[in-house]
N, C-alpha and C positions, 0 to 999 in steps of 0.2 A: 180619808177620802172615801166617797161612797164606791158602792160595786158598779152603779150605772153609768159612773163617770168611768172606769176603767174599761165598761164594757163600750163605752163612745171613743175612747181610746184604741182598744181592740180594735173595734171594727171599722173604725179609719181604716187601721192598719191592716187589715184585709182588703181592703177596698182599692190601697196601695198597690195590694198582691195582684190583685185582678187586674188593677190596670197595666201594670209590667208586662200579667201575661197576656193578655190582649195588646201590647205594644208589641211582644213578642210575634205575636201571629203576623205579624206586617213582615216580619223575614224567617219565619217557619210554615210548614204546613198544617202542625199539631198542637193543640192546645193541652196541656196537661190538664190531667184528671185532679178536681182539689179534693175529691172522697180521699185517693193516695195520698194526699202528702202526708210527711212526716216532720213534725215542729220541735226544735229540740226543747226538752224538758227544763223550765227554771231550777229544777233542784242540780242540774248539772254545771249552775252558777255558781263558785263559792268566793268567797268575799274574804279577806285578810286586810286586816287596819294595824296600823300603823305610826309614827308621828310625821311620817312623810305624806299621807293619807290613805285613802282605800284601794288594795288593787281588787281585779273582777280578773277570773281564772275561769275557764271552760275548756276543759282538756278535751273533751271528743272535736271542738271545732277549733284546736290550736290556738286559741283567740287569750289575751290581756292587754290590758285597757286599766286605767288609772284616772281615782276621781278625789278629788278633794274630801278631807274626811268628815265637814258641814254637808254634805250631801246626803238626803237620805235612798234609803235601797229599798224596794219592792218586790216582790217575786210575782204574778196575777198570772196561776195555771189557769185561767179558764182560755186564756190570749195566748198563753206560753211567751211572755213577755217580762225579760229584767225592766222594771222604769226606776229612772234614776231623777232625783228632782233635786233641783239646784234650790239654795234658800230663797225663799221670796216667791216658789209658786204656790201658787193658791186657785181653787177650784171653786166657784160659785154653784153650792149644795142644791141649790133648789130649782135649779135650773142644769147639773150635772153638768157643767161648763168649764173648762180653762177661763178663771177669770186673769191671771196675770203669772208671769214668771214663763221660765222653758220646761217641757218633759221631755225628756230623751227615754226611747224603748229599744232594746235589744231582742233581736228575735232570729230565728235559724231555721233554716227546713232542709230536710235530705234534697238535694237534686232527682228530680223525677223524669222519665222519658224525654232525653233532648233537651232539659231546660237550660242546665250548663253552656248547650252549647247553642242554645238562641240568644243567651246571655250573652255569650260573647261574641258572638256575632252581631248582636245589638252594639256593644261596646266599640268593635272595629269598625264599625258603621258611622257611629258618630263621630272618630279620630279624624274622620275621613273629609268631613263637612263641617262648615263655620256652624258652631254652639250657639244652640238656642238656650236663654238664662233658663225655661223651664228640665230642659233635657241635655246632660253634659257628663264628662268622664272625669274622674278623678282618682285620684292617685291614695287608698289607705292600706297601711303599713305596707307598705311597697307594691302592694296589686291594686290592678287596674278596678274599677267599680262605676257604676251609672249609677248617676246621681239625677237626682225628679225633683222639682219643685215645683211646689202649688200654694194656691190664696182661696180659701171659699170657707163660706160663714164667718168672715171677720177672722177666721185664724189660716197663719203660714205653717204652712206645712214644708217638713224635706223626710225623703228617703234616699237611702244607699243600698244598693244590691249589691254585693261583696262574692263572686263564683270562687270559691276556695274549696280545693279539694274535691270530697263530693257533698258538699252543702251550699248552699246560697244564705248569706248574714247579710239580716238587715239592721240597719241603723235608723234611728229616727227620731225625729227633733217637733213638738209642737209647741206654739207659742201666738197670743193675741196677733194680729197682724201689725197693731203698733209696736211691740217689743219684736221686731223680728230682727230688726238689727244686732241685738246683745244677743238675743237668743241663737243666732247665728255665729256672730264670735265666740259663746260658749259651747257650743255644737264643733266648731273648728275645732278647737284645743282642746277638747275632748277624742276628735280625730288623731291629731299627732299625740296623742298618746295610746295609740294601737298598735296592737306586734300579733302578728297571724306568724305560725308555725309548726 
């Protein structure tokens, strides 16, 4: 897969960031500084296969997660991003597009000035009020998490903000908007196969 395509991937996934935190400033006074943040490093992924298939280890954010072992594994430090691709996706080169299948990216940041705790104040905020499909809480490997969902340029997008410890993990799923159904149930059960500790 090309770099420009990982780098549209990236900065999605930035763009996810910003908008969290600007979601955040709706029940904070301060917006965290992104020159600070800190993204945890991909080589603190390490990978072990298996005939059960692959699990994914990240000891500084307590994090394992489990993927079939047809999946292949990416590391893209420019993102600081695990992507994991189920068989069947595939990227249209000449245009650096998600042409078909799901990507999932794993990513982590230290918690910075308060974000922790806008996060969860965003989180008890939504318990609180009927769920709108774009914005809602969910439940991985036992902690609470916001969960975002978006549609633009033809592809669905999800993210998960995970306040664990002192880092915030995200999870994230991109897929055509036609495949957003599979790409979703493969996104699920990629979920229930998470253990934070």
């Amino acid at each position: 897969m090309s770099k420009g395509f990982w780098f549209l991937f990236g900065a999605t996934f930035f763009v996810f960031v910003a908008l969290l935190v600007f979601s955040y400033n709706l029940v904070s006074e301060k917006v965290p500084d992104f020159e600070s943040m800190i993204f945890e490093p991909t080589e603190n992924f390490v990978v072990k296969e298996d005939k059960e298939g692959k699990t994914i280890f990240n000891a500084n954010l307590g994090l394992k997660c489990q993927i079939p072992s047809d999946w292949q594994i990416e590391k893209e430090p420019t993102t600081r991003t695990l992507l994991l691709l189920p068989p069947g996706t595939a990227v249209k080169k000449e245009e650096q597009n998600l042409k078909k299948g799901c990507l999932i990216g794993i990513n982590a940041q230290k918690a910075i000035a308060g974000q922790l705790n806008t996060l969860q104040k965003t989180i008890n905020s939504l318990k609180n009020i009927p769920q709108k499909s774009t914005l809602s809480v969910v439940l991985v490997g036992e902690i609470e998490a916001l969960r975002e969902e978006n549609i633009s340029f033809g592809l669905w997008q999800i993210q998960i903000s995970i306040p664990y410890k002192e880092n915030i993990i995200y999870l994230k799923a991109l897929s055509p908007e036609t495949e957003k159904n599979e790409c979703s149930k493969i996104f699920e059960e990629f979920l229930d196969t998470i253990t934070l500790n």
